[in-house]
Structures are given as C-alpha cells and as structure tokens.
C-alpha positions in Angstrom: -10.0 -8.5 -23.5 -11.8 -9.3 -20.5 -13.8 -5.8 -20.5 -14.8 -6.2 -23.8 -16.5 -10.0 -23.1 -18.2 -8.6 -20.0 -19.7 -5.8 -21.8 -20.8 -8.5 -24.6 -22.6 -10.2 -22.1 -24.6 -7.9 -20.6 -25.2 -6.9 -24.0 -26.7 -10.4 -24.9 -28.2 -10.7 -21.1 -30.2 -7.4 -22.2 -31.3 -8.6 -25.7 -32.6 -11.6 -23.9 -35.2 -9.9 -21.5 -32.8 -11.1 -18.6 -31.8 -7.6 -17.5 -33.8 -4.2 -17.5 -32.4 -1.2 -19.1 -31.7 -0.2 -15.7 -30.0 -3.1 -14.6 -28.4 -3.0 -17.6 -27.2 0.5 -17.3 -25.9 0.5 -13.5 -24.0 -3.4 -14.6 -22.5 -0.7 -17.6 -21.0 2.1 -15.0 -20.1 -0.7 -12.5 -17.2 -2.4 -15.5 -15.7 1.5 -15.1 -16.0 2.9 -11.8 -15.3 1.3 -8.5 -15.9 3.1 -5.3 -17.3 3.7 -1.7 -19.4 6.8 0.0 -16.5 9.1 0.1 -14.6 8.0 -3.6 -15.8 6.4 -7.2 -12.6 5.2 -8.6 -12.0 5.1 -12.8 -10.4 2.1 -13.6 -10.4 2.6 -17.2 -8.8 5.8 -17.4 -5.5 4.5 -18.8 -7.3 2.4 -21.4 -9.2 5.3 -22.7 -6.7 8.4 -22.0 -3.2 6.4 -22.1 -2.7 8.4 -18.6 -4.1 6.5 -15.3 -6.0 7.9 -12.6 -3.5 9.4 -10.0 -4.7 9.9 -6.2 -4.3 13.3 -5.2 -3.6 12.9 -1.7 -3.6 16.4 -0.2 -7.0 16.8 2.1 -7.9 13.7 1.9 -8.4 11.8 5.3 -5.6 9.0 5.8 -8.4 5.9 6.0 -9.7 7.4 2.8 -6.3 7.4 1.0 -5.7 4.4 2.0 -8.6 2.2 1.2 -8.3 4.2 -2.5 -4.4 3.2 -2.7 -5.6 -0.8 -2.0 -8.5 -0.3 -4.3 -6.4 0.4 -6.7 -3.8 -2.2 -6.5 -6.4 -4.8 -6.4 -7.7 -3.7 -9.7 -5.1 -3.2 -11.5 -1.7 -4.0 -9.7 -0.7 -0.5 -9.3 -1.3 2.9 -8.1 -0.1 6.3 -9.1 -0.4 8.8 -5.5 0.2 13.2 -5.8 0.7 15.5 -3.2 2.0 13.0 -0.7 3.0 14.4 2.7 5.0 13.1 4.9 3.1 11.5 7.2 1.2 10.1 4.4 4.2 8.9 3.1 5.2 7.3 6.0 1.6 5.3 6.6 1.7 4.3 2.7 5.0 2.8 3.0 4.1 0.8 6.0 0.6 -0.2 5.0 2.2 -1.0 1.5 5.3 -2.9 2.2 5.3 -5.7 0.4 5.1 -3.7 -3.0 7.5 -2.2 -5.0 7.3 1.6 -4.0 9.3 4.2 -6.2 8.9 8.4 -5.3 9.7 11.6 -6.9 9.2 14.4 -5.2 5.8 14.6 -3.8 4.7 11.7 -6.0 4.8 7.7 -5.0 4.2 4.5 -7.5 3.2 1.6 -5.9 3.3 -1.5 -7.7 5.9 -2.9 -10.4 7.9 -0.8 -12.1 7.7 -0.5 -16.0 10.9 -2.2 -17.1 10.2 -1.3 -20.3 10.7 2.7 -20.7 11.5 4.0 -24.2 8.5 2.5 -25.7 6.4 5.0 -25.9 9.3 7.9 -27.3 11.7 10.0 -25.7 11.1 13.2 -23.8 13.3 15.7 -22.3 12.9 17.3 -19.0 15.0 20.3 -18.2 15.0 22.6 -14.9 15.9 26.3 -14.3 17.6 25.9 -11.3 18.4 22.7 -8.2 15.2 24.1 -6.0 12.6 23.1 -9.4 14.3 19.5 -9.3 11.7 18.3 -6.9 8.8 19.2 -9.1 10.7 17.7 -11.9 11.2 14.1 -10.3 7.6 14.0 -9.9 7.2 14.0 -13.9 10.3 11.8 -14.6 8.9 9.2 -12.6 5.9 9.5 -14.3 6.8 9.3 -17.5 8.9 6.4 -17.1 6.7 4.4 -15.0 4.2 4.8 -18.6 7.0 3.8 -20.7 8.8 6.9 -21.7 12.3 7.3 -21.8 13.5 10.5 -20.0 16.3 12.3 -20.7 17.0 15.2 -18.0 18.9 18.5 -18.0 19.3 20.3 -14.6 20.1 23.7 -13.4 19.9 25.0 -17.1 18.5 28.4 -16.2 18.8 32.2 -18.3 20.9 32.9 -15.3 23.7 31.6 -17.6 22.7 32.0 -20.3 24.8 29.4 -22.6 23.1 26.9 -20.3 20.1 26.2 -22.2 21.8 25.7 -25.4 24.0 23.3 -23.4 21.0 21.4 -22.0 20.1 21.1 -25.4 22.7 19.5 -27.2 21.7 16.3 -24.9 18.3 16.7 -26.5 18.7 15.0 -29.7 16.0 12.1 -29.0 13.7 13.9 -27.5 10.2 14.4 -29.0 8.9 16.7 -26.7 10.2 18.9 -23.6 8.8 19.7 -20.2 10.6 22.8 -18.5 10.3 23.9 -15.0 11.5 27.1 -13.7 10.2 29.6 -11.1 11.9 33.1 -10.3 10.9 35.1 -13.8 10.4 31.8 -15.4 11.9 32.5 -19.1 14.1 28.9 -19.6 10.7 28.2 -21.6 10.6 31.0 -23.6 14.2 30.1 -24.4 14.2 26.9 -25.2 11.2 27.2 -27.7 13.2 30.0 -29.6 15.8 27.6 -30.0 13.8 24.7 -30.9 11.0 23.0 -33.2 9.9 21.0 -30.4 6.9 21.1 -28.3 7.9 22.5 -24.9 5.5 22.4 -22.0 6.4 24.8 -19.6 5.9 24.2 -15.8 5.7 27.3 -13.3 7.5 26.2 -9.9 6.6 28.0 -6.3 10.3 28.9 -6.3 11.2 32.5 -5.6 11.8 36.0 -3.8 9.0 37.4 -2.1 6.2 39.3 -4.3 5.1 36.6 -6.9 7.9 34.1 -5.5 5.3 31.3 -5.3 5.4 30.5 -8.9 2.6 33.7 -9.9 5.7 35.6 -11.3 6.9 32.7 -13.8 2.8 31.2 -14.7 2.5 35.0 -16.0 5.9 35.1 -17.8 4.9 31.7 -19.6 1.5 32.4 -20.8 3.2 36.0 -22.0 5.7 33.8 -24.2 7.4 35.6 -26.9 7.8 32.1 -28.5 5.0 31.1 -30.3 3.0 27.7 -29.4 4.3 27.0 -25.8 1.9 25.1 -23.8 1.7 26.0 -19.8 0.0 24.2 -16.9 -0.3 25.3 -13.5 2.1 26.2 -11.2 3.6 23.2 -9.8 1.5 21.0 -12.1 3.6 18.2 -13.2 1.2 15.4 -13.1 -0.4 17.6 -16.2 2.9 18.0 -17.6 3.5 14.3 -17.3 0.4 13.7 -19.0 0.6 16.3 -21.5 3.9 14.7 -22.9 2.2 11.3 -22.7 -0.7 12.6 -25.5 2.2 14.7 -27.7 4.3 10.9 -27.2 1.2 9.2 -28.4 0.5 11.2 -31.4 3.4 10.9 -33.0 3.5 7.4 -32.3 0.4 6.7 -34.2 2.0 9.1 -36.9 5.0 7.1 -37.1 2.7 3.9 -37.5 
C-alpha cells in the first residue's frame, strides 16, 4: 500500500542521516493529517477505525465546510458530512455537482456510492414511530455507504405493542440492531427482552413538552430493564452507525 512505502522511506531517509528526527517526525504526522488554520483533517481514520472521518457541519462557517468537503474528496474520493442545514445543503450541492451526492436525514455522502453493501454483515434498524425516521435515514445511509446491508423496520413502537415482535420477524439476518425512539423511549428495552442480539439504542428529540427533546427516552435507555443495551446520545446516529460497524467487524473477524 502506498502509505506503508512512504512511511518505509522516511524510515530509510532517517536511518541515512538525510532527515532529523524532527523532520522525520512532522514528514510522520503529515502521511495522517491534512489541514489548514481553522481544520487538521484525519485521513486515516477509516484504515485504522473501519469508520471515516464525518464533517460535522453545524457552526462551522460555510468557506470552512467547504474547503474540508473538497479536501476530502481529493484525498480520498469521498466525504461523509453531519448536521447539514439547509442552506448548507443547498451550497454543497451546488459546489459539488458533478459528484454523486446521496442524503439521509441531516446526513450527505458525496462521492461514489458503495455498490457493494452486505459485505460487511447485516444490521437491523427499527424506529418507534414516523417522526424518528429522519434520525434513522441518517444511519441507514451510513451503514450502507460502509458496506452493510440494512434491513429496516418502521413505526414499530410499545404503542402497539405486537409491533416489535412484528418488526422482528424481518430480523432474521441481522447481526446487530440500532433502535430509535423518543416519547418514553422503551422499543429498546423491548426488543432486547425479546432478543440475543446487540441492540444500540438511539434517544430521538421527539416528544411532548417536559423532556420531549429526547431527555425523557436517553433516561429510560440507560435505566434498561434488559441487560447489556448500549445507548448513545440523543439524536446520535453517526455513533450508532459506527457502533454497528465495530459489533459488524467483530464478528466478522470471528467468523474468519
């Protein structure tokens, strides 16, 4: 791999008096990171986490965002952007039109898309109600753009409650699930009563007034009656995403 010759190099450069340690050093961080005054980018992240960098957009200043988004497409030919808003959107598309550009939600992929999702397992992704769908299109895309093959239950919430077992009978693949609710936020709770597999629970900013912005459910989840469910922040699915990614990977290695 290209990385691994340049790092040999400098290597030999180094053993050969033609670099200081210094040099050396800063030659080292420069293979990793790419960056400006306002951004140092991590190009290797993927390699070395089997999750990319993804942009989180919110705050940042529109030049900013941009210069990061074409960063990253020179490097490596695609970039992974969060919290998009809609003017954001609207400048990415237009500064980024002739790539492929795929959203979910709040999330975009520029770049091409992974043609070859299943590879890396199965996962499921199941929502409480229609208003957490949003939140959950940001991890299906996601996952499939890293090669996972989603398979997605929606509006499966305790509300009815045969509707978690149903959303369940279309999980027979699956190696892991990702649930998002908000209200009370139980489907969690549920599902990992029902099932040996690991469920990663997702609070959503979905609800009635006192602790309607996903406080309610975060505290429900963490409070699980069911043993060994795993909770990220509210509204966190990049996390979620990338905690199904490491669950995929494991067992992938186990199955080698």
């Amino acid at each position: 791999m290209a990385e691994r010759r340049m790092f040999d190099e400098l290597l030999h450069a180094f053993r050969r008096g033609e670099l200081t340690e210094e040099e050396a050093g800063a030659r080292i961080l420069e293979m990793f990171y790419e960056g400006k005054e306002h951004f140092l980018l991590d190009m290797e992240r993927e390699q070395r986490l089997g999750f990319p960098e993804v942009v989180y957009a919110e705050a940042k200043r529109l030049g900013d965002l941009l210069d990061i988004v074409a960063r990253m497409l020179e490097a490596k030919g695609k970039a992974f952007i969060a919290a998009v808003s809609p003017e954001a959107e609207v400048r990415l598309q237009e500064t980024f039109h002739t790539h492929p550009i795929r959203t979910g939600g709040r999330v975009m992929v520029i770049g091409p898309a992974n043609t070859d999702k299943g590879s890396l397992g199965t996962a499921g992704v199941i929502t409480a109600g229609t208003s957490d769908v949003p939140f959950a299109e940001e991890c299906v895309l996601l996952l499939e753009e890293l090669g996972v093959r989603v398979v997605k239950s929606f509006d499966a919430g305790v509300a009815g409650i045969h509707r978690p077992l149903m959303s369940l009978q279309k999980m027979h693949d699956a190696r892991v699930l990702v649930a998002f609710a908000g209200m009370e936020g139980a489907l969690p709770t549920v599902l990992a009563s029902l099932t040996d597999l690991p469920v990663i629970a997702v609070p959503t900013p979905v609800g009635y007034g006192f602790g309607g912005q996903g406080e309610a459910a975060l505290k429900t989840m963490l409070q699980s009656c069911s043993p060994g469910v795993t909770v990220v922040n509210i509204g966190n699915s990049i996390g979620a995403a990338a905690a199904a990614i490491r669950i995929l990977r494991a067992i992938r290695r186990g199955d080698g």
